[in-house]
C-alpha positions in Angstrom: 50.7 71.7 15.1 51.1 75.3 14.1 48.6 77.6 12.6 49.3 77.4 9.2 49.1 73.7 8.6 45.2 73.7 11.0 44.5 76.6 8.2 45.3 74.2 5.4 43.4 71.0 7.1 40.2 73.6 7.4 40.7 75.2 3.9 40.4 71.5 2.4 37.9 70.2 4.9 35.3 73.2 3.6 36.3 73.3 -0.2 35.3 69.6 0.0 32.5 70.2 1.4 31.5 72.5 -1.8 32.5 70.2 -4.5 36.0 71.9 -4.8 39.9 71.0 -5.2 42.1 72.4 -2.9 45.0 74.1 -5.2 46.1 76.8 -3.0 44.8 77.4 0.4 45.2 81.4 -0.3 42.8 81.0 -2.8 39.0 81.3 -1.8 36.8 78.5 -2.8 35.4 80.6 -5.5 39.0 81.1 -6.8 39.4 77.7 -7.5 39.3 76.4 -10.9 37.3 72.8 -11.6 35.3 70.8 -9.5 35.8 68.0 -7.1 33.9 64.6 -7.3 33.3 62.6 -4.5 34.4 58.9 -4.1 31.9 56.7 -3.3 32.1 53.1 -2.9 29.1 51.3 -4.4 28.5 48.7 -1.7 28.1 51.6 0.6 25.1 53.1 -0.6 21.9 52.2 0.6 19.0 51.6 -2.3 16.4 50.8 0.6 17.3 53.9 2.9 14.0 56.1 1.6 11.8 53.1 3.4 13.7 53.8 6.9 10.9 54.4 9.1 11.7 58.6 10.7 10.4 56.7 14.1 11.7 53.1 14.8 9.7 50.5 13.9 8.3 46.9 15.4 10.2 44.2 14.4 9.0 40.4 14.0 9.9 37.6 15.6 13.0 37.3 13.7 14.0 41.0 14.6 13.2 42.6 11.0 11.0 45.4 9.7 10.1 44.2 6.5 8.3 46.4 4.2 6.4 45.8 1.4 6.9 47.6 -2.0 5.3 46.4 -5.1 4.5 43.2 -4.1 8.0 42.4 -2.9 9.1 42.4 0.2 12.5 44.3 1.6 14.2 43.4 4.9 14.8 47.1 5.4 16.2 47.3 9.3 17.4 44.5 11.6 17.3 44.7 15.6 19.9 43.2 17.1 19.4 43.4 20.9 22.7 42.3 23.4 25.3 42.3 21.1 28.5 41.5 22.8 31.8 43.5 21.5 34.9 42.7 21.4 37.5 44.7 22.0 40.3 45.6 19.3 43.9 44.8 19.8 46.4 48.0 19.4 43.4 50.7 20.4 42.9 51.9 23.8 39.2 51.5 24.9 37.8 50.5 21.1 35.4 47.4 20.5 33.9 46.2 17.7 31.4 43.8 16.1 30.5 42.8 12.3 26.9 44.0 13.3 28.2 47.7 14.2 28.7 48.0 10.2 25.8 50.0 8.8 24.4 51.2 12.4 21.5 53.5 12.8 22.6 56.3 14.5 20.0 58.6 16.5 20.0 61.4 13.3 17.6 58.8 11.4 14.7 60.2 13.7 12.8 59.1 17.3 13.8 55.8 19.4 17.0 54.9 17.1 19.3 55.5 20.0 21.6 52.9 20.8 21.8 51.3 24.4 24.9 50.6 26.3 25.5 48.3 29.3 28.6 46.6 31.0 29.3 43.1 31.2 27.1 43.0 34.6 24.0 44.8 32.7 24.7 48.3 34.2 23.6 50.9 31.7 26.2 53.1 30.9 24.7 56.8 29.7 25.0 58.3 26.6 28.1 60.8 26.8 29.7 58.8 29.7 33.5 59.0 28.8 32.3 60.1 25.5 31.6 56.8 23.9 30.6 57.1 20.1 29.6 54.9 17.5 31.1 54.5 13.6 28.9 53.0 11.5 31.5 52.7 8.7 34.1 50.7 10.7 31.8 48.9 13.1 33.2 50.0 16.2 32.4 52.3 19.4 34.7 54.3 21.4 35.4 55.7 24.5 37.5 59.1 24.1 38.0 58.9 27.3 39.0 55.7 28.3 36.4 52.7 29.7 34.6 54.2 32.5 35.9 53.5 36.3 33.1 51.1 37.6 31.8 49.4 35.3 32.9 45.6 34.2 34.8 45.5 30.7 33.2 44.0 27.5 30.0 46.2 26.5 26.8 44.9 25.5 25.1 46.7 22.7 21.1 46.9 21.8 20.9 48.9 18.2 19.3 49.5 15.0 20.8 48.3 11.8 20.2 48.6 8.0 19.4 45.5 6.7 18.3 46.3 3.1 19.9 45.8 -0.1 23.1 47.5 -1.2 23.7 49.1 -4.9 26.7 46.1 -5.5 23.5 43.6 -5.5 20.7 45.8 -6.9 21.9 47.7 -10.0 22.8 46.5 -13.3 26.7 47.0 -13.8 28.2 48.5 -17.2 28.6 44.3 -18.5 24.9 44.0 -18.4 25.1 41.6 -15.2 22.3 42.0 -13.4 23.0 41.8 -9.2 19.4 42.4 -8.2 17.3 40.2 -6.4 16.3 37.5 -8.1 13.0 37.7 -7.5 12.9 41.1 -8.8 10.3 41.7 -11.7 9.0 45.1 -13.4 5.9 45.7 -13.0 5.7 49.3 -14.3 6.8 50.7 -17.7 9.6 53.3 -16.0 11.2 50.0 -13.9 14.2 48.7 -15.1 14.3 45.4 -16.8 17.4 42.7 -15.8 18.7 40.8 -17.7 17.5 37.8 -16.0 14.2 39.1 -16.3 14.2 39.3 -19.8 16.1 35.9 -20.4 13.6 33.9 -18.4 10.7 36.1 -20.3 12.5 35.1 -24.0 12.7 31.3 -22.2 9.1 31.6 -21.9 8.2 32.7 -25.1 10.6 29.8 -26.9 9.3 27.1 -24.7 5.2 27.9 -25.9 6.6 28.0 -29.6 8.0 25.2 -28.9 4.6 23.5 -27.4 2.6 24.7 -30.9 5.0 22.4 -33.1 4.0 18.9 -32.7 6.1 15.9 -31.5 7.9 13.2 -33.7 5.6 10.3 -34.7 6.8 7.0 -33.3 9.8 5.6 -35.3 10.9 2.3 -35.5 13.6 2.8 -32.0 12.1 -0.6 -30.5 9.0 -1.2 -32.2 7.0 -4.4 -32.1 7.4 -6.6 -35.1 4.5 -9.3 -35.4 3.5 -12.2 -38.0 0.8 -12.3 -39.6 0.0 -16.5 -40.3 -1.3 -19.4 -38.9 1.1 -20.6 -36.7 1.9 -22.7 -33.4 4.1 -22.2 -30.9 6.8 -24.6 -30.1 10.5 -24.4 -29.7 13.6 -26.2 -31.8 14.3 -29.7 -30.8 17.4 -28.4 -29.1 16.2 -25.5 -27.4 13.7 -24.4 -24.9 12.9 -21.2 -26.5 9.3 -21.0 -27.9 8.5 -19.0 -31.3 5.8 -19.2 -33.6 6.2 -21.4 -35.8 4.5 -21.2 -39.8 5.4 -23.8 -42.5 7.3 -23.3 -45.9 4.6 -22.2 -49.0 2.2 -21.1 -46.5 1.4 -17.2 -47.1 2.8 -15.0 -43.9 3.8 -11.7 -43.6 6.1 -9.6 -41.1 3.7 -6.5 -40.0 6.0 -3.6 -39.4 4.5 -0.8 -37.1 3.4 2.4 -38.6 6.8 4.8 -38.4 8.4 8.0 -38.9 9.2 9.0 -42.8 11.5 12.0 -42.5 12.3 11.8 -46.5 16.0 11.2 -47.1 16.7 8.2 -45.1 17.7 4.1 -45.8 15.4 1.2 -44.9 16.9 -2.1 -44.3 16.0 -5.7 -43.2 18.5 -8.0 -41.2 18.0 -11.2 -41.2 20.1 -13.7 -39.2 22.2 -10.7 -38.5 22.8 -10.4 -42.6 21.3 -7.4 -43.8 19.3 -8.6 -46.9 17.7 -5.4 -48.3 19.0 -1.7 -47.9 16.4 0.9 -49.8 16.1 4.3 -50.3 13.1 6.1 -48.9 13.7 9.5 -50.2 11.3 8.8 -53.1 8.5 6.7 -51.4 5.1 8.7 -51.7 2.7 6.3 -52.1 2.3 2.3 -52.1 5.6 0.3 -53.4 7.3 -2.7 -53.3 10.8 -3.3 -52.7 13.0 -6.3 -53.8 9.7 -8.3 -53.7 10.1 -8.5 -49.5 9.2 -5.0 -48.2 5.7 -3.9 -49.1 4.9 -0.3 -48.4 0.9 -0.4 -47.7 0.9 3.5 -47.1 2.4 6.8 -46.8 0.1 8.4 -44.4 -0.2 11.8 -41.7 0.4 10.8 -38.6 -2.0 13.8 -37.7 -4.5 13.9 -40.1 -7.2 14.4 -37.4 -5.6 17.3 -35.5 -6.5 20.8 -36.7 -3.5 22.3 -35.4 -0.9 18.9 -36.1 -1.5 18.1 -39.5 0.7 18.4 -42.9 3.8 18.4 -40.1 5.2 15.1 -40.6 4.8 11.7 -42.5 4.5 7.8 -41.5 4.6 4.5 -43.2 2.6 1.3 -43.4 4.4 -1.7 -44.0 5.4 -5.2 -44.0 7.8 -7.9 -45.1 6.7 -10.8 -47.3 9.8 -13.5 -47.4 10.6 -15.9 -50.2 10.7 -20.2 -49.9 14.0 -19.7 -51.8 15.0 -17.0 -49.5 14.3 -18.6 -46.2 16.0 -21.8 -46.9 19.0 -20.0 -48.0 19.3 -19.0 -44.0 17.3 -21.7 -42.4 18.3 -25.5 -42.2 17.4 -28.8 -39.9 20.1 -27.8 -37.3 18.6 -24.0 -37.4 15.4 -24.2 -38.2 14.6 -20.0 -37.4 14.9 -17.1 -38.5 15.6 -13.9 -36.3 14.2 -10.9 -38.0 14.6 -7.0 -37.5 14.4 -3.6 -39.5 16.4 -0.7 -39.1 16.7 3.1 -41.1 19.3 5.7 -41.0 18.7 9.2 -41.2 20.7 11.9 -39.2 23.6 10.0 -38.9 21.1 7.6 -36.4 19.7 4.0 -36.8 16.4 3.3 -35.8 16.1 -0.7 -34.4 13.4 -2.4 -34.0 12.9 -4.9 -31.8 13.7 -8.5 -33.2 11.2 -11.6 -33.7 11.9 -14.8 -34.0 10.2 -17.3 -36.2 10.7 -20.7 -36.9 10.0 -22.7 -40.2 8.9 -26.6 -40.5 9.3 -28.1 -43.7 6.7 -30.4 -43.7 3.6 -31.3 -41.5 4.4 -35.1 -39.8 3.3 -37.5 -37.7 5.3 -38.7 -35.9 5.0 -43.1 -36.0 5.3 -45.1 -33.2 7.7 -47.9 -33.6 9.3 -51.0 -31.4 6.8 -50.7 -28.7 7.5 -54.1 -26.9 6.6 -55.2 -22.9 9.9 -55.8 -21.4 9.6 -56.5 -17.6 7.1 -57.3 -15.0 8.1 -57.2 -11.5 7.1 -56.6 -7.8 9.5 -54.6 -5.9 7.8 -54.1 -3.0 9.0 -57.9 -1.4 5.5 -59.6 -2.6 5.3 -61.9 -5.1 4.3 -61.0 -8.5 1.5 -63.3 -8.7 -1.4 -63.9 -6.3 -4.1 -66.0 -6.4 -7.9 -65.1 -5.9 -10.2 -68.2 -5.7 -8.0 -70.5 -7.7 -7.7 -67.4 -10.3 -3.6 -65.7 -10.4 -3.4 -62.1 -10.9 -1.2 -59.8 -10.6 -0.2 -58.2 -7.4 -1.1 -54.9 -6.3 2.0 -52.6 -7.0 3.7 -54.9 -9.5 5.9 -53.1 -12.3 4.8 -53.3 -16.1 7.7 -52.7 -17.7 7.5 -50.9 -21.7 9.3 -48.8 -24.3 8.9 -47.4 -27.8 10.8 -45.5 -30.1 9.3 -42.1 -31.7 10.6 -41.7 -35.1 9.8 -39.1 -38.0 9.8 -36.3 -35.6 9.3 -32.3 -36.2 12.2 -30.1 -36.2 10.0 -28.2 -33.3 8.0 -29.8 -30.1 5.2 -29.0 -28.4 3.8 -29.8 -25.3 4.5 -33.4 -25.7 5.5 -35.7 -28.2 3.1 -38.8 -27.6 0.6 -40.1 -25.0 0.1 -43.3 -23.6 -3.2 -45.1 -22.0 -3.5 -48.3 -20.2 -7.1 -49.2 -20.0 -9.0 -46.6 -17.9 -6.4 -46.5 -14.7 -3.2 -44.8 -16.3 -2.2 -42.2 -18.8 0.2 -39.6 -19.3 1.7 -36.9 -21.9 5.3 -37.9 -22.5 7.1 -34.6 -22.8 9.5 -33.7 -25.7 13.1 -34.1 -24.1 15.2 -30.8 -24.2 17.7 -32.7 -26.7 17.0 -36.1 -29.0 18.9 -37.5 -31.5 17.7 -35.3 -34.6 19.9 -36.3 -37.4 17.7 -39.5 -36.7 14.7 -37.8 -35.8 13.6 -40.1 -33.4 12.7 -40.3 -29.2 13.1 -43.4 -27.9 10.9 -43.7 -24.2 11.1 -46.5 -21.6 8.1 -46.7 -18.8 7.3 -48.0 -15.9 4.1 -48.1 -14.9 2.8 -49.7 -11.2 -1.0 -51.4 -11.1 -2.4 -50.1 -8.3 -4.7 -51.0 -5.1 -8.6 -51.3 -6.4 -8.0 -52.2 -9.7 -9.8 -54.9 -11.7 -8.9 -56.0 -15.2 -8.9 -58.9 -17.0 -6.9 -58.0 -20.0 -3.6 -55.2 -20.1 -4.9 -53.1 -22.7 -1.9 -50.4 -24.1 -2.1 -47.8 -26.8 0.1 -45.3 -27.2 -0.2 -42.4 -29.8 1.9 -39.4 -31.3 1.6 -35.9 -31.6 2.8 -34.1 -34.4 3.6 -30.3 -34.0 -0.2 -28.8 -34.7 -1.3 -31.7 -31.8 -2.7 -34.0 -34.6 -2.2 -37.5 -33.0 -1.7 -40.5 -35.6 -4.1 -43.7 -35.0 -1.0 -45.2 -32.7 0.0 -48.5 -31.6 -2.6 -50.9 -29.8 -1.5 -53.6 -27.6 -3.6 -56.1 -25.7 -2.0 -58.4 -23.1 -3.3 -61.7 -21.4 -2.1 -60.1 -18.0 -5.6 -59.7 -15.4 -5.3 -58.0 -12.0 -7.8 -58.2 -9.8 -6.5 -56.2 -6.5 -9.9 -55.4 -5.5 -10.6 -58.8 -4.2 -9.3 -58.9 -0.4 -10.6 -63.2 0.7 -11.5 -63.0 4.1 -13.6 -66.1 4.4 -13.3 -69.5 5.9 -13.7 -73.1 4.3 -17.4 -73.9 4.4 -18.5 -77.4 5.4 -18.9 -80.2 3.3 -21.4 -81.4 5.3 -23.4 -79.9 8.0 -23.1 -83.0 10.5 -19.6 -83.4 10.1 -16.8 -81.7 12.6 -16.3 -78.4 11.3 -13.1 -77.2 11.5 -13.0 -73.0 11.7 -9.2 -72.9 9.4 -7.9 -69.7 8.1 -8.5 -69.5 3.9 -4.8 -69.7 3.9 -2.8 -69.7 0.4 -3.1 -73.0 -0.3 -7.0 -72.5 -0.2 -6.7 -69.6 -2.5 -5.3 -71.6 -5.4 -6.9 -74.1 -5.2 -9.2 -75.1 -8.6 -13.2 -74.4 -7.4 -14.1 -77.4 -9.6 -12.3 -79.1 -6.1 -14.6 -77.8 -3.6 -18.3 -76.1 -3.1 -17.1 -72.5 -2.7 -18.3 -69.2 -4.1 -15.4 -67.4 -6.3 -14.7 -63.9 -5.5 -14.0 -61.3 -8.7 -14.0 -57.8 -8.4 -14.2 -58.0 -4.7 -17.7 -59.6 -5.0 -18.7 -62.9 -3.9 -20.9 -65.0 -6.9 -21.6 -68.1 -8.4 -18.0 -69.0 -10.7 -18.0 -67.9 -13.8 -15.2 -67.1 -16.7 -12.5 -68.9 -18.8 -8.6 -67.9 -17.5 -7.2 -70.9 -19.4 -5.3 -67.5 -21.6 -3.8 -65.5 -18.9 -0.4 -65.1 -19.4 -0.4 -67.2 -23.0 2.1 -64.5 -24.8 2.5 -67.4 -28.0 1.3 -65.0 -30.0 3.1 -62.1 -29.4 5.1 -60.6 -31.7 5.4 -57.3 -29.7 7.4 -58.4 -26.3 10.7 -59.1 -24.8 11.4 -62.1 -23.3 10.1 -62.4 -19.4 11.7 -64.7 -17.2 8.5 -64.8 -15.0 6.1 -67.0 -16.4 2.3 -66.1 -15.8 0.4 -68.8 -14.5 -2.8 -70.2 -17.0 -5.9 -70.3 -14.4 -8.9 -72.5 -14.8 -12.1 -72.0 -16.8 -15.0 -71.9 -14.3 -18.0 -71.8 -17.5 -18.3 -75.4 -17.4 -19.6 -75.5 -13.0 -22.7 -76.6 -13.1 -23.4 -77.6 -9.2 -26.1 -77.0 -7.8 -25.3 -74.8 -4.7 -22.2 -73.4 -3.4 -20.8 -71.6 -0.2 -19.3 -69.2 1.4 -18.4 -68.7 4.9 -17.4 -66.3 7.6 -16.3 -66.5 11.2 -16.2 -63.9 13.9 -15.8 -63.6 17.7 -18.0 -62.4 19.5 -18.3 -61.4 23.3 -21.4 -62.6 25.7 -24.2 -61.5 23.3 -28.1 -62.3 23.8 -28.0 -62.4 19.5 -26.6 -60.0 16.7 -27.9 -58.1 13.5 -26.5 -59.3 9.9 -26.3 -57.2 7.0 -24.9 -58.5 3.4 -22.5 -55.4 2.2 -22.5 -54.0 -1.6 -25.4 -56.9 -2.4 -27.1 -57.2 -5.5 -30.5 -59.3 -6.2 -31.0 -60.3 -2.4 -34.2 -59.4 -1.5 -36.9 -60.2 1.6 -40.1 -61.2 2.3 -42.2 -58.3 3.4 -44.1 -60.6 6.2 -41.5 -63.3 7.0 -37.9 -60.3 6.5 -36.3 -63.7 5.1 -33.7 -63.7 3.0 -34.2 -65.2 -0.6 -31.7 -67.1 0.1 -31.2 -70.8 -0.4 -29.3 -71.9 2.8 -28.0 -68.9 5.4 -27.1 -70.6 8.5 -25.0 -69.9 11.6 -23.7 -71.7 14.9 -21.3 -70.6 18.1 -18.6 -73.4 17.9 -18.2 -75.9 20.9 -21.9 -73.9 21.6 -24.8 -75.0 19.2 -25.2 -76.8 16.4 -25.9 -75.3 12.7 -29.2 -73.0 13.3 -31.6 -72.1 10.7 -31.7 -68.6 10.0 -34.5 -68.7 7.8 -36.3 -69.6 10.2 -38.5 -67.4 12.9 -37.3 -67.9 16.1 -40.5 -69.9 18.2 -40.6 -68.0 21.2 -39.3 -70.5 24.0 -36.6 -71.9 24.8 -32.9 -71.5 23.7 -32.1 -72.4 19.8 -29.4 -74.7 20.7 -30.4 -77.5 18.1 -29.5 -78.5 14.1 -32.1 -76.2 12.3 -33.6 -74.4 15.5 -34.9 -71.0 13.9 -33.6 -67.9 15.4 -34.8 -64.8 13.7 -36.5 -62.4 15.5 -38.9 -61.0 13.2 -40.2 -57.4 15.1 -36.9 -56.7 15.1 -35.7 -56.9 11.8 -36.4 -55.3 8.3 -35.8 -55.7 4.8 -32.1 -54.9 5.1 -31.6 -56.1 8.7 -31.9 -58.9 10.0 -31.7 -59.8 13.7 -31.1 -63.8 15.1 -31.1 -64.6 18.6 -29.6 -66.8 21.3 -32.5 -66.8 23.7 -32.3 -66.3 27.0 -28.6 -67.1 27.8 -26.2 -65.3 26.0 -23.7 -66.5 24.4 -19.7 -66.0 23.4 -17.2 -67.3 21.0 -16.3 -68.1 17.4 -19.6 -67.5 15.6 -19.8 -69.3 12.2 -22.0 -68.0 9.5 -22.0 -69.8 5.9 -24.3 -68.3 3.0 -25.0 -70.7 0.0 -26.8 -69.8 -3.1 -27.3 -71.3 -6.8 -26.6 -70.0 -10.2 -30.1 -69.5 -11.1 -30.0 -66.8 -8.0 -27.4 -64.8 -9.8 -26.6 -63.1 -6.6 -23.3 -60.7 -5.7 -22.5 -58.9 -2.4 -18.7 -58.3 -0.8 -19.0 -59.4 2.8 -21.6 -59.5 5.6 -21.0 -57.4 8.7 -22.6 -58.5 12.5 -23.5 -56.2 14.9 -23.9 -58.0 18.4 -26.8 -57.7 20.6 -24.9 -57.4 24.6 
């Protein structure tokens, strides 16, 4: 390099230095004309620099000094400590690092110089090889080569600035604001952003905004709702339940109180056809329209609000519909109306929600017709008929077979269409069926209903009654049929002797026993599963002569006897149990009525209650006190044991050798005695 091209690289350097162009190195720096600007780039200048400490600072736990200024707080310098550079490709000795850019160098003031080690941790000294750092590029070099003795890749502890930058922190010349967001004046010489004073103008709006109250309720989904005496039921071919009003009764269609904004249409749809269209552009006050939509009142929705009021209008309303108009859009096969409003204004409709309403065109009631018996059966493998001293009955669990037609019906249902009853052991709601032959308007039913365990009747008695829509039943239909059941009575007796000296035979009651006529023998009847003197005519059971209302039955109901005309004087009944080797047993009479005892003797006021052990004794009285001695072994030997009885129990004895076997007890009574009971039970004394 000669001398006069170093003059020209040292004439340029200075003149820069003082703001000057470089024309003509022979010219002094006074002699040049103009001045020279300097070219800097804006993302190199450093708007937090005045807040670098002159002594390095502490840094927290994330390696920043942070310092507050005006309530905000700048990340100002960053520490980074072991920073491993790499080296560049192409230079000799020259290593680098994105963290090298914008490196404190020691000029800033005390404790900012930068420490150097090797790749071992061997500090190499400031100077060493004449390693420098540039901030600008991010890189530090050795002019003289990487040091003999030390391991290659440098580790670097340093300062760096970590604040903002004037490319993010000054408003460029399109208004753009590239400050930090959280930025915000507080003093009358800052500079307002224009974020800042969009949010502020945000602000401002959005509490206008909040002084201005909101839209009243339109009619976007409102809740129609009728105003009538109604019922609710659904259509005879649906299962959908309405309220339901009936034609020339007064109703109305209550529209909730909505929005009025002036120019805007009112209509009313009705089974989708829209009936009425109005203006509302003149409505100020009460009106009716097309003799369906009364207006009731044009009111402030905010009449009560200091600040709300004189804003905005609203509307009182409802619909009033026309006989002639509903039964223009109503008939038997669609007997409802579906109802909603709309209004238009801004290019909007407003709905409502729709209601549904159905219409009956006369109050019935519904008649009962046809109701006729048509089967009785058992289908549980018993026969239909059994026989309870000489008396037939039904069997528990036998069919009774009816039907009955339901005619004049409503064009709606409710809960159920009729009832039925069966003296005080049966009844049920029949339901109205999902679908029934309308055109005819009538519901036929078939029923089956089973007689029961415990139940004692002597006559069927049916009635059966319809509902009309508002659950008015008619007066019915009545039946009353010779059929008794008498499943209560369960015979579990033995034949009682004919005469107390003769053999006595213990035989089951068996069937044959059971029908047979009690004018044939001395026994007690049974009737309601109570033993008693007989009583009661039967001759009509089953006699269905008369009967208009009633199918033909192939099962013919036996006629049974007529017991008024018994007029012996005393009649049995008899029991037998077996016993194990007893000294004597206690006898109670179960469910009795008008048996009493004698407060001294405990006898029964009974006419004959005697007892024996078959193949054992012979018939012992047990009205009579036992004597003390002996065994009771003899025909009328007493054998109650009065200490140990009372008025309810009684206790009999055997003596003093027990006894085992079939004992035999038989109980007679007269008329006049008008005793009942169900049974006796024995409790043996071992």
């Amino acid at each position: 390099m000669d001398n006069l091209y170093s003059k020209f690289i040292s004439e340029v350097a200075y003149k820069y230095t003082l703001d000057k162009p470089n024309t003509n190195y022979n010219l002094a720096w006074y002699e040049e004309l103009g001045r020279h600007n300097h070219r800097v780039a804006i993302d190199s200048i450093w708007v937090d620099s005045v807040h670098i400490p002159i002594k390095a600072p502490q840094v927290d736990a994330n390696g920043f000094f942070v310092k507050e200024v005006e309530g905000i707080k700048l990340k100002v310098l960053q520490k980074c400590i072991k920073i491993k550079l790499d080296k560049v490709v192409g230079m000799q000795a020259t290593y680098s690092s994105p963290f090298l850019k914008d490196a404190i160098i020691p000029s800033f003031g005390e404790g900012y110089e930068a420490e150097l080690t090797d790749w071992n941790g061997e500090v190499i000294p400031f100077g060493l090889n004449q390693w420098i750092i540039d901030p600008d590029s991010g890189q530090l070099s050795f002019m003289r080569g990487w040091p003999n003795g030390f391991q290659e890749t440098p580790i670097l502890t340093f300062f760096r600035y970590a604040g903002r930058k004037a490319d993010s922190a000054i408003i460029l010349s399109s208004g753009q604001t590239l400050m930090a967001s959280e930025y915000t004046p507080t003093r009358s010489k800052d500079v307002a952003t224009k974020g800042y004073v969009d949010k502020e103008v945000d602000s401002l709006g959005g509490a206008i905004k909040k002084l201005i109250p909101r839209i009243p309720p339109t009619l976007e989904n409102s809740e129609l709702t009728l105003e009538a005496n109604s019922v609710t039921a659904s259509p005879w071919n649906s299962e959908v339940e309405m309220p339901v009003v009936f034609y020339g009764d007064e109703y109305k269609i209550r529209i909730p109180q909505f929005y009025h904004p002036g120019e805007c249409t009112f209509s009313i749809v009705l089974n989708n056809v829209e009936i009425l269209t109005s203006s509302m552009e003149n409505i100020t006050g009460p009106d009716i329209k097309a003799k369906m939509w009364y207006v009731e009142s044009v009111v402030d929705p905010y009449s009560k609000s200091k600040m709300a009021n004189n804003f905005y209008k609203s509307i009182n309303s409802y619909i009033i519909f026309s006989n002639d108009i509903l039964k223009t859009y109503t008939s038997t096969d669609v007997p409802y109306i579906t109802v909603y409003v709309k209004q238009r204004y801004g290019f909007k409709d407003y709905i409502s929600k729709p209601i549904t309403i159905g219409f009956e065109d006369r109050i019935k009631l519904p008649a009962i017709n046809q109701l006729k018996l048509k089967e009785l059966k058992s289908d549980n493998g018993k026969d239909l008929i059994e026989y309870i001293s000489g008396v037939p009955t039904l069997s528990a669990n036998s069919n009774f077979i009816f039907n009955y037609t339901t005619q004049d019906i409503n064009l709606f249902k409710v809960k159920h269409l009729s009832s039925i009853k069966i003296n005080d052991f049966y009844s049920k709601d029949i339901n109205s069926n999902s679908y029934y032959p309308h055109a005819f308007s009538f519901h036929k039913v078939e029923e089956k209903v089973v007689f029961p365990e415990n139940l004692y009747i002597e006559k069927t008695e049916l009635s059966v009654k319809s509902s009309n829509i508002e659950g008015i039943q008619n007066v019915g239909v009545d039946r009353t049929y010779n059929i008794r059941v008498d499943t209560v009575s369960k015979e579990d007796r033995i034949p009682s002797p004919i005469n107390f000296n003769d053999y006595f035979n213990v035989a089951e009651w068996d069937i044959n026993k059971k029908r047979q006529d009690l004018h044939e023998s001395n026994e007690l009847q049974m009737l309601n599963g109570l033993y008693r003197w007989p009583t009661g005519n039967y001759k009509d059971n089953g006699n269905f002569s008369e009967h208009k209302y009633i199918d033909e039955i192939d099962i013919i109901i036996p006629k049974g006897p007529d017991y008024t005309d018994i007029e012996e004087d005393l009649r049995f009944v008899t029991f037998a149990f077996d016993i194990d080797l007893c000294r004597g047993f206690w006898l109670i009479f179960n469910n009795d009525t008008n048996i009493t005892s004698d407060v001294n003797s405990k006898t029964f006021n009974l006419p004959i209650l005697k007892c024996r052990v078959v193949d054992s004794t012979e018939w012992l009285d047990m009205l009579r006190p036992y004597e003390g001695v002996l065994n009771p072994r003899d025909f009328d030997d007493g054998c109650l044991v009065t200490h140990l009885s009372n008025l309810k129990e009684k206790y009999f004895t055997f003596g003093n050798e027990p006894l085992e076997g079939k004992l035999v007890i038989t109980i007679g009574i007269k008329k006049s005695n008008n005793i009942t009971f169900s049974g006796i039970s024995v409790i043996q004394n071992h």
